[in-house]
N, C-alpha and C positions, 0 to 999 in steps of 0.2 A: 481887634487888638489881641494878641499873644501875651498870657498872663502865666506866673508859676503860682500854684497850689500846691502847698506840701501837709501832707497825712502825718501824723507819727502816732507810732506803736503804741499801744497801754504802757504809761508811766509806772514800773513797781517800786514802791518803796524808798527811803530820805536817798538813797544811792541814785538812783533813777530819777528823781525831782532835784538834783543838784548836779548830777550831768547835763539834763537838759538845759536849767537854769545858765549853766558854763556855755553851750555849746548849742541851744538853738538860735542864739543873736545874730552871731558868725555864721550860721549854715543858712540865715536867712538874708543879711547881706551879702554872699557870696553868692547864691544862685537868682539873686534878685528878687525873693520870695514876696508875693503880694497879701497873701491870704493863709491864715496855717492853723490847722484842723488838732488839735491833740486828744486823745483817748485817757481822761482821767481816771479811769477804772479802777486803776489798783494802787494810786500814787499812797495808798494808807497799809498800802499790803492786800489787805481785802478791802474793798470801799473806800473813799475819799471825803474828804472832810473839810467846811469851806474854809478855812486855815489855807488848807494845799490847792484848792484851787485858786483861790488867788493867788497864790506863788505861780502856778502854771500860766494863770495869765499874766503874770508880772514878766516871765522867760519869754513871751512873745504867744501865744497863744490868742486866735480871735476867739476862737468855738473851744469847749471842752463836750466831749462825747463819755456818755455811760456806759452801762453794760447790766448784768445779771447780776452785782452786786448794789445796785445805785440806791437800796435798803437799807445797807446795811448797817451806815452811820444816818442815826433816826433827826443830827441836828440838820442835814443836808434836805431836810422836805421845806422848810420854809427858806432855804438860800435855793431851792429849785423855782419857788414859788416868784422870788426876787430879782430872779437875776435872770434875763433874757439868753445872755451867750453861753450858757451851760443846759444841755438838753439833756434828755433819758431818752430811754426806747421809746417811740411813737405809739408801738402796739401793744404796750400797757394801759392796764384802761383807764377810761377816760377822769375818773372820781381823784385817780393816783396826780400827786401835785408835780407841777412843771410842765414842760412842752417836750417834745418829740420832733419839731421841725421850728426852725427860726429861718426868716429871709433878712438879709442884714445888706447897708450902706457901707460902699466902701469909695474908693477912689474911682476904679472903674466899675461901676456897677454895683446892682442891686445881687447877690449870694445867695440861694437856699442849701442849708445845709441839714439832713433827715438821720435821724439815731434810728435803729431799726434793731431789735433782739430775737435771735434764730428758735427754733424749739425744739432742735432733736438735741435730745441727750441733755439740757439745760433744764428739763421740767419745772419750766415757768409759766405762772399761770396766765401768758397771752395770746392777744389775736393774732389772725395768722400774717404772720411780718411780706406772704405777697401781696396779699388784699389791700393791708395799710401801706404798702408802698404802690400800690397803682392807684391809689386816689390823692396821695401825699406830691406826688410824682404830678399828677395833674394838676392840684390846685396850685406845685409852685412854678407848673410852666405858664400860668398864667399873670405871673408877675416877670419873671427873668430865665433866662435860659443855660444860665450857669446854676446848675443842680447836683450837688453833693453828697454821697451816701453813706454811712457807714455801720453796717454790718455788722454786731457782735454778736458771732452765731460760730459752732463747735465746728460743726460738720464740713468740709472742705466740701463736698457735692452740693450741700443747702448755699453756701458762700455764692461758686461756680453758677449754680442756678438762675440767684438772685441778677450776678452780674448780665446774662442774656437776658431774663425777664425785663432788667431794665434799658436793655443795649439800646440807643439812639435816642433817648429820653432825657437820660441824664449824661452832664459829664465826666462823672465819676463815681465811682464804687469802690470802696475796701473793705474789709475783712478784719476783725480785730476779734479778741479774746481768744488766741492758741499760741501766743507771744513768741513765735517762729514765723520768721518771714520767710515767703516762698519764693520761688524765681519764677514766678511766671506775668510779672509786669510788661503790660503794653496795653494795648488799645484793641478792644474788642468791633467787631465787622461794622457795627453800623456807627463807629465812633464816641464810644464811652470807654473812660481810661479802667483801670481794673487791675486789683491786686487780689489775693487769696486772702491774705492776711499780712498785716504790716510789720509785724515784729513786735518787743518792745523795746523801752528806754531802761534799761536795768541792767544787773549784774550779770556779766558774761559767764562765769564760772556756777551757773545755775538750774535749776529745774524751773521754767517759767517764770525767774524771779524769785523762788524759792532754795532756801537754804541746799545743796544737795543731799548732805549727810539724812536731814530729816527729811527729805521726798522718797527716797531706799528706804530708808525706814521703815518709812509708811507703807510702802509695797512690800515690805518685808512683814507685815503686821501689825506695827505700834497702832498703839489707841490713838485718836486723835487730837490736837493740841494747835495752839493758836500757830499760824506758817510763819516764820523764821525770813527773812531777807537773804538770800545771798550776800556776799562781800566780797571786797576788792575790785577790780578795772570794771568800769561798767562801758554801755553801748547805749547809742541810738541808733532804732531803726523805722524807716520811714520811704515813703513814696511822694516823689514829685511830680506832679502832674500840670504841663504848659495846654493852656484851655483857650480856645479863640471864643472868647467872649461874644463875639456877633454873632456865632452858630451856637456854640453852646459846645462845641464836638473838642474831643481833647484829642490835641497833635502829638501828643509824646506821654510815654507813663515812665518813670523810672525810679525803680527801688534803690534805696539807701541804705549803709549803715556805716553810721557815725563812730569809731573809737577814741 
């Protein structure tokens, strides 16, 4: 069976969390969407907070995916603790509350989907994200063979890396926290779909999601100060990915973005 999986970019800020709220319903009955991945990351600006995740899951959301800031609202450790469909990074260690990897019921089949956090240039204090995706990677092809990754790691080579490391294992790989989607969507040799990085759901007129005026700034010098939101038209950006669930191999990768 030929199924869509759609990724979307890290959510930034109420602009970004009421676009998607508008407009992932529609972009999931329109391409038939079975299953759909969101990166709640930054839907707080920096960090998320369970308020806004459940709105992401209320916009269609199964999975909510973390990142390098999933600290930083301290009320999000016991709604980590609670709530199976919101993951962190896997290769966080093991003491830190929540999971890294869930496998989930759906209509056609059993889902794993694996949070994974890069380390160059991020200096966080985890293990190393290929070690814990080759035994993550194994113990969920022991349950299903639709296998889900995502990636919130800086580096476009560490990204690139991960996607071959895992090529024919999993069905898919993304790339998230540089909230610039790349054009290099499709399907890597031995049949795993793959993106750089997926964009995000946020202010088009932006630095990352970021006010611009105060991102020049900052490279300009200013002291540093809580990030500001962009405004005005916002975007989603995202990758859809058609998975043959009896192989596990993904037939098609294709980037999106939603105005």
């Amino acid at each position: 069976m030929l199924v869509n999986i759609l990724a979307v970019g890290d959510v930034c800020g109420q602009g970004g969390m009421d676009f998607l709220a508008r407009r992932l319903p529609e972009l999931k009955k329109a391409r038939n969407i079975r299953f759909t991945v969101v990166n709640g990351e930054n839907a707080n600006v920096v960090g998320v907070t369970p308020k806004q995740a459940e709105r992401i899951f209320a916009a269609g959301a199964d999975v909510i995916t973390l990142g390098n800031h999933t600290w930083t609202r301290w009320e999000m450790q016991p709604y980590l603790r609670e709530k199976p469909r919101i993951l962190r990074p896997a290769n966080y260690a093991p003491q830190c509350p929540g999971r890294g990897m869930g496998i989930y019921d759906t209509d056609f089949g059993k889902v794993a989907v694996i949070n994974l956090l890069g380390r160059f240039t991020l200096d966080n204090n985890t293990d190393n994200p290929f070690v814990a995706a080759d035994a993550l990677a194994a113990e969920a092809a022991a349950e299903t063979k639709c296998i889900l990754v995502d990636f919130h790691a800086e580096a476009t080579s560490e990204k690139r890396a991960m996607g071959f490391f895992l090529d024919g294992r999993v069905s898919a790989v993304w790339g998230t926290h540089t909230h610039v989607q790349t054009s290099d969507a499709g399907v890597l040799p031995q049949g795993t779909g793959y993106i750089t990085d997926l964009g995000m759901a946020g202010p088009i007129d932006s630095v990352l999601g970021i006010d611009p005026v105060q991102s020049v700034n900052k490279f300009l010098g200013d002291p540093p100060r809580r990030y500001e939101p962009g405004t005005g038209a916002q975007k989603m950006e995202c990758c859809l990915f058609t998975v043959d669930t009896g192989t596990g191999r993904c037939m098609k990768a294709e980037g999106l973005r939603i105005v």
